[in-house]
N, C-alpha and C positions, 0 to 999 in steps of 0.2 A: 766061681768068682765072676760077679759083672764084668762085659767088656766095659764099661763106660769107668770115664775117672772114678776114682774114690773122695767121698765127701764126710770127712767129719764136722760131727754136732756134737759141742761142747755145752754146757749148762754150769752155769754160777754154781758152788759150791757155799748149802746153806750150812750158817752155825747151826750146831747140835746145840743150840740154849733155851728151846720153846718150840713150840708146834708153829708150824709152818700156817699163812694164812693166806685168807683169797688174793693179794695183790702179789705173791709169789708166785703162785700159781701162774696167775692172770699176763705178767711179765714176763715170765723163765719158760716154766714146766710146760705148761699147754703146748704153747706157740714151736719150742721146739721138738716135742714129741709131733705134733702134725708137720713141721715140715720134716723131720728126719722119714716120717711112714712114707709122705708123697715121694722123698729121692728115693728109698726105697723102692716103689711102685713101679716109678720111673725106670727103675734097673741103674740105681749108682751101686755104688758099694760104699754103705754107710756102716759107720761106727762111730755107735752114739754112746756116750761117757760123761761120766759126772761122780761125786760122792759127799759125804759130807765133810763139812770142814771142822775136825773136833778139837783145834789145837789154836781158834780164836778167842782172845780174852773176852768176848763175852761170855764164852764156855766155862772159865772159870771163875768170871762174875756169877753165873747162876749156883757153880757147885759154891761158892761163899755166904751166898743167899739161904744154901740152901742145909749147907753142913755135913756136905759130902765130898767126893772128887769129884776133878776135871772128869776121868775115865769112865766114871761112872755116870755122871750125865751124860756124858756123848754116848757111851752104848746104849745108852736110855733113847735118845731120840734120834739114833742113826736107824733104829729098829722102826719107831715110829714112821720115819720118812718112809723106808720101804715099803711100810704099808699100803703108804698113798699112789705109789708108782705102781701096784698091782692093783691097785681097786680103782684106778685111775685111766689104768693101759698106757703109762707113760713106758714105752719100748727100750730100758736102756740096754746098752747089747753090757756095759758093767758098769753098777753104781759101785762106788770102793767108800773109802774113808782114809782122812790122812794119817789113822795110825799104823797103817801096813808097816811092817820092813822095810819093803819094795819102793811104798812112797818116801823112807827116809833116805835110803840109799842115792834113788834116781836124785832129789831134792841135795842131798850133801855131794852127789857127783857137779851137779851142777854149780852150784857154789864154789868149789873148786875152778870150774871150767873158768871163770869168769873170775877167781884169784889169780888163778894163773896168765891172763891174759891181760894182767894188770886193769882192769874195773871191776874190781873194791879195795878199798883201805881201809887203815887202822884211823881211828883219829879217837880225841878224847874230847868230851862235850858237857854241858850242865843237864844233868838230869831232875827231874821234881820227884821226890821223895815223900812219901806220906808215914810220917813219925807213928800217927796211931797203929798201921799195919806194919810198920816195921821194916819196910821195902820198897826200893826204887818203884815208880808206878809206867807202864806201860803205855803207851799213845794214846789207844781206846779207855783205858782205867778213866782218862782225864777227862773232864766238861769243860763246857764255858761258851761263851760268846763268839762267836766268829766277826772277824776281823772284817770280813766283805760284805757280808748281808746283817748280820747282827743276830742271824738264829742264837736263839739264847741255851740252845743244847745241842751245840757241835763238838764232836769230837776231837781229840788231841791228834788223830792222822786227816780224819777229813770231815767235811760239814755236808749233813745229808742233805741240806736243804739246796742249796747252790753249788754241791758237787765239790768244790773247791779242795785239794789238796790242803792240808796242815801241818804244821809240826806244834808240837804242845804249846811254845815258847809263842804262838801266834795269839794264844787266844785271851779275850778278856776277862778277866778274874778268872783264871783256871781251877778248880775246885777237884776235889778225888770223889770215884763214883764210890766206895768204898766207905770214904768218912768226908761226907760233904763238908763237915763244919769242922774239919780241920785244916790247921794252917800249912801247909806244902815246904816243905824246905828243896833250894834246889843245893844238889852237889854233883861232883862230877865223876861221870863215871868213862868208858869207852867202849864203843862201836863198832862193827865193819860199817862202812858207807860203800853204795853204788854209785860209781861215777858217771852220772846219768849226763852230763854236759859234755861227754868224749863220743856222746850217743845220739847227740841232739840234731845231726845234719842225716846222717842215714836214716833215724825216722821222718824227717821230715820229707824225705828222696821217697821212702815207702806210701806215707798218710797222701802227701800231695794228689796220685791218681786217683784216690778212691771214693770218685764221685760218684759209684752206685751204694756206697755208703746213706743212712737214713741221715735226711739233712743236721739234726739236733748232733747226731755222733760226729758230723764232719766237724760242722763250727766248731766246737768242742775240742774237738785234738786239735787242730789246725791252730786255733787260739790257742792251746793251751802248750804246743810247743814253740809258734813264733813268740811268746812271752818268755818265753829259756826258760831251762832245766835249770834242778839244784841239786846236789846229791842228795842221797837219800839214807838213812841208817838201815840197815837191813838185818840186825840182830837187836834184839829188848832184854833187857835183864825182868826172866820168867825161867819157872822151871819147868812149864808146863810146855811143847812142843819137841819140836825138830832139834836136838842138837846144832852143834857146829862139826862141822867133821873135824878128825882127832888130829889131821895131816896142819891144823891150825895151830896145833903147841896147845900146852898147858895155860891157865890161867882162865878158860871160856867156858869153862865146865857148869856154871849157875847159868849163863846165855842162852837165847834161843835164837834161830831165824824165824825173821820175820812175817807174821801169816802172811802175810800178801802175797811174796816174794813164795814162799811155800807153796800155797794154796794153788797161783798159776800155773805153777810148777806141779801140778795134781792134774793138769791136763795130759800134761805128757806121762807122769807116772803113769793114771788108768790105761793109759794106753800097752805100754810097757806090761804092764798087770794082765790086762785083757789078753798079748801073746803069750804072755808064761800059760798062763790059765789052760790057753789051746795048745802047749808044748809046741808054739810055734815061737820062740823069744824072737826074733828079728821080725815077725809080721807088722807089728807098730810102724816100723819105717814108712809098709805105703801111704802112711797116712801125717805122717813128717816127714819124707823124703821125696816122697814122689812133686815133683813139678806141676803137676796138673790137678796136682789135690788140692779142692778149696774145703777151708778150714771156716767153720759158724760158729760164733759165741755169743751164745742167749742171755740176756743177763739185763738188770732194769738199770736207769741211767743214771744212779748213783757208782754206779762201776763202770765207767765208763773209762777213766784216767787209767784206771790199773789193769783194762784192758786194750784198749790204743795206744799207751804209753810205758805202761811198767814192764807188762807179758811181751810184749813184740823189741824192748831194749835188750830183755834176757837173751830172744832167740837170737837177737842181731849180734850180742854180745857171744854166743855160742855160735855160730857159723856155720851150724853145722844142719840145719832143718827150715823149714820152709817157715813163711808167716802168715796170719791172719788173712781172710779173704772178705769176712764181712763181721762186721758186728752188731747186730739186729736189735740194739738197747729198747727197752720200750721206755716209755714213763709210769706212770703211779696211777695204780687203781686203787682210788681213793674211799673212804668210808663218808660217809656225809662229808665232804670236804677235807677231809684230813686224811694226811698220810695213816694207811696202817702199818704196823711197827710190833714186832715181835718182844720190845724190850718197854715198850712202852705200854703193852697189853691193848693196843686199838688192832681192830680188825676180824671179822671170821676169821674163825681157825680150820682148817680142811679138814677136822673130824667131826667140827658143824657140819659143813658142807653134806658129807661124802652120807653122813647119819640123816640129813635132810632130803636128800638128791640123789638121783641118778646119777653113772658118774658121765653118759655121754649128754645128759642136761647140761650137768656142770661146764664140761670143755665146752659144748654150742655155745653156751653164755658169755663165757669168757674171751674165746675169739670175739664169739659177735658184738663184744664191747671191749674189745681189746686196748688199749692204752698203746696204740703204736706210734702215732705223732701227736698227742696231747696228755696229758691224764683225762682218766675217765672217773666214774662213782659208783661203786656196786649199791645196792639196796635190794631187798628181799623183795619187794614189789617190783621192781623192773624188771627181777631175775623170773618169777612167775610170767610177767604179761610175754616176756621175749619166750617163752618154755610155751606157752599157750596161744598167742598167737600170731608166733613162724613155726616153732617148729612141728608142734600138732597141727595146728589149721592148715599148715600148708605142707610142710613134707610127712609127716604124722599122717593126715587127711589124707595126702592122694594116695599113699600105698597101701590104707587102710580099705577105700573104696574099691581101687582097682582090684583088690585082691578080695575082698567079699564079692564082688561082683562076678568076679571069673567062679568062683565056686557057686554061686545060685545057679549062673546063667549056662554055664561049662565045666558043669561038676569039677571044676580045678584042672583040668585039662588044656593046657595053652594049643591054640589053634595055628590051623598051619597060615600062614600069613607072611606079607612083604612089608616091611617095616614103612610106613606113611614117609612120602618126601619132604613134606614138613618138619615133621615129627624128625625125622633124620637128619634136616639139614641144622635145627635148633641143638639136636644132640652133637653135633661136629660141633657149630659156636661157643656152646656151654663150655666142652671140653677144650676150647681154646683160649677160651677168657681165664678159663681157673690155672690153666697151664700158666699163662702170662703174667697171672697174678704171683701164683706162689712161688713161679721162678725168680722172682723180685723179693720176696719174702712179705708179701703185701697177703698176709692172713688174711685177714677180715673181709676185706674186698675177695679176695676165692670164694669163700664162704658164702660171702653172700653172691656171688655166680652161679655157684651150686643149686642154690636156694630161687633164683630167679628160674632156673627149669624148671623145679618142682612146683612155680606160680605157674609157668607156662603149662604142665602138665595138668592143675588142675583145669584152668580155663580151656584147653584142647578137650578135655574130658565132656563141660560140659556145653563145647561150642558143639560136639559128634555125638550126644545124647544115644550112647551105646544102649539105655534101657530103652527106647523106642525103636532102635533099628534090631534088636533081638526080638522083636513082634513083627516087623515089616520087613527085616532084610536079614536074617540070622549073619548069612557071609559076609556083610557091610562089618556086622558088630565084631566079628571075627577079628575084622582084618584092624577095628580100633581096639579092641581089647590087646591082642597080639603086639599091637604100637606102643599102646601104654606101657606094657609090660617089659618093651623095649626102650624107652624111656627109663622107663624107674631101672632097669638093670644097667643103664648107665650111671642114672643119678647115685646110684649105689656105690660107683668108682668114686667118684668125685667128693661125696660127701667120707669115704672110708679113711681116709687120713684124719678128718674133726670128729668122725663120730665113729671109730670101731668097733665096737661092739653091736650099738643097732645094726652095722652094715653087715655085720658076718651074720647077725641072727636074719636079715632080709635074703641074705644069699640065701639060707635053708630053706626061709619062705618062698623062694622061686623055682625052688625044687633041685639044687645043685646038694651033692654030695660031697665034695670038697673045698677045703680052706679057701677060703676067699683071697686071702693074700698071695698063694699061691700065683694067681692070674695075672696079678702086674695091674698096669695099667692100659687095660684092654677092654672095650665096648662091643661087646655081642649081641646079637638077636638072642633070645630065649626061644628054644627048641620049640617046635612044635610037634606037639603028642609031650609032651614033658609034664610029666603028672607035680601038682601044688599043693603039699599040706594045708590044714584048717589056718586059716589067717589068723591072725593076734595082733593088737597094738603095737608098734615101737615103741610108743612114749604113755607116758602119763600126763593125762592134766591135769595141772596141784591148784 
């Protein structure tokens, strides 16, 4: 086990209702599988968790579409995801899913914990009813207008477009997604509610310090709790999810709890899962109990309220585990200008992608146009010229050179050599600019750290024109070949969190026999007499 803290990295939990597409990716998956490799590297003790969330109504919007189950779309595309996380090298140490046991128990323990502490109650409310379906209708079931900005397809818990919390009763001409052109009856049904306004001065005692928070997440909570809390209902008339635990009496048995309230609650289950799994059950603690543990949740900024305000009321309302340390939201990587959307069918889908691309193309793109304090716009032509030329022309290009080069000039033989003080003291800066970066969580800016050595290395390369000093000075050429090669087996650290795969297939091209990862984050001279197989491309240019 690492001396250093332990850091978990959380990841949004998608609905199982459709293939996942590039502004997921681009927002969530990327970004935290490269920071969770680098604490890795670093030597934290990470554990990194996530799964999919099959128990949201759009999961059973799709099986009604589609004229099957809930259960059977979700295993349909909990499989699909998986896919992507190994063809992707997204590292999770366990992706789950919320139909476990495990997740129902941990999720109805907790429910409990928080009945019994008096925050929640009973109350009885008007619910909207949709006559053609025969049944009360759900938050998400509902459309309509939002109240704030006027998005004309916001939903009955929240409006994607301005973030904004909702309740059904908010919106304008509320319509069913189900039978649009029917007329809504409201009647009344009953609740639990979370007393979120018994809650509303201890998060703001928590939110207030958290100015290494990303500016957009501060405003955000900060606004969105001096405005008060309202409670909240935390169960929906659905058959589809988490019961209510039994310890509640008779009469809740058609009830669900509510994804939200669930689904956050899947951070802590995986956790829980992940020690059963190791027959270690109490090992999740270090990573909820421990003091020194900072806690990462990946997640794009329409989740932003249910995880600065709904997840951190639960832990505060349990007392019993530590909170949130950062929450790294990005915004929306956009399609021509528009949100892409799963339920709306805009957007690549990551079996375009992964069937078009490489998959450490795909991650280099995605950081390098990461959506972290703006939206950004993916397009197929950008995604080429950034593939062709940074990362061929220029990290592509020098590893490709230096290492044909060694093999014409030094049958592949690395020579014995002193690594250039140049050359050395750029390798130290690099390695401290990317440090600085991504200990902030500032991806893109590493990345392109990374990327400014491998400029620096080509122009070293041909400011020391190694093919003329291999005719006039063999030992000169040595001792620059020997430097480059010491260069790029840095650059190789640096870039191994964005691009895994090229980097571990570059370690073999430098002649090491073992896992790259193994090493941490440690910058070495490349041996001399260290025999280098036949060079190969890293990359493709499309």
């Amino acid at each position: 086990m690492s001396e250093r803290p332990p850091v978990l990295v959380c990841t949004a939990w998608p609905y199982a209702n459709g293939s996942l597409h590039v502004g997921h990716l681009a927002g969530v998956y990327v970004p935290a599988d490269v920071f969770a490799r680098y604490q890795r590297l670093r030597g934290y003790d990470v554990l990194m968790i996530s799964g999919t969330d099959a128990h949201g109504t759009p999961v059973t919007v799709r099986a009604d579409q589609e004229g099957t189950t809930p259960a059977e779309v979700a295993a349909r595309y909990h499989a699909e995801f998986l896919t992507y996380w190994r063809d992707l090298g997204v590292s999770y140490d366990l992706y789950t899913t919320t139909t476990t046991d495990n997740h129902r128990e941990v999720v109805q323990d907790e429910f409990m914990m928080l009945l019994e502490k008096g925050l929640l109650y009973k109350a009885r409310s008007i619910g909207f009813y949709d006559p053609v379906a025969g049944r009360f209708l759900p938050d998400t079931y509902i459309e309509g207008e939002c109240p704030h900005c006027h998005y004309a397809r916001a939903r009955g818990n929240q409006c994607e477009n301005c973030g904004r919390l909702l309740e059904p009763e908010d919106l304008i001409n509320p319509r069913s997604r189900l039978n649009p052109a029917a007329t809504l009856e409201r009647r009344e049904t009953e609740h639990f509610y979370f007393d979120l306004p018994k809650l509303e001065t201890p998060l703001l005692d928590w939110a207030r310090p958290m100015h290494h928070w990303r500016p957009n997440v501060y405003r955000f909570t900060i606004n969105f709790l001096e405005g008060g809390l309202q409670p909240r209902a935390i169960t929906r008339d659905l058959s589809w999810g988490v019961p209510l635990p039994p310890q509640v009496g008779p009469g809740w048995e058609d009830k669900r709890i509510y994804v939200w309230f669930e689904a956050c609650s899947g951070y802590l289950s995986a956790a829980v899962e992940w020690a059963r799994i190791r027959g270690e059950p109490t090992a999740w603690e270090r990573w909820w109990k421990d003091p020194t543990c900072r806690q990462y949740y990946f997640i794009g900024k329409d989740n932003i309220p249910f995880h600065t305000v709904i997840w951190p009321a639960i832990l505060i309302g349990r007392g019993d585990v530590i909170l949130p340390y950062d929450v790294p939201a990005n915004e929306y990587m956009n399609m021509g200008g528009q949100k892409a959307s799963k339920s709306a069918g805009v957007g690549t889908t990551v079996p375009q992608l992964l069937e078009a691309f490489d998959p450490d193309a795909i991650r280099y793109y995605l950081i390098a146009n990461a959506p972290e304090t703006a939206d950004t716009d993916y397009s197929e032509e950008d995604f080429i010229r950034r593939n062709n030329d940074e990362l061929v022309a220029t990290w592509g290009n020098l590893v490709h050179r230096t290492l044909s080069f060694m093999q014409r000039s030094f049958d592949g033989v690395v020579p014995e050599h002193t690594t250039d003080a140049e050359v050395l003291a750029r390798i130290g800066a690099a390695q401290r600019a990317v440090e600085e970066q991504l200990d902030h969580v500032h991806l893109r800016a590493g990345l392109r750290e990374a990327l400014n050595l491998a400029r620096f290395g080509n122009e070293w390369f041909d400011r020391q024109a190694p093919w003329k000093q291999v005719r006039e000075d063999r030992a000169a050429a040595g001792r620059t070949m020997g430097s480059l090669l010491d260069l790029i087996n840095a650059a190789k650290v640096l870039f191994e969190p964005f691009l895994p795969h090229t980097s571990a297939a570059l370690h073999a091209l430098l002649g090491y026999a073992d896992e790259l990862e193994s090493r941490g984050w440690h910058f070495d001279a490349v041996p001399g007499g260290q025999r280098l197989p036949a060079p190969r491309p890293l990359f493709r240019k499309l």
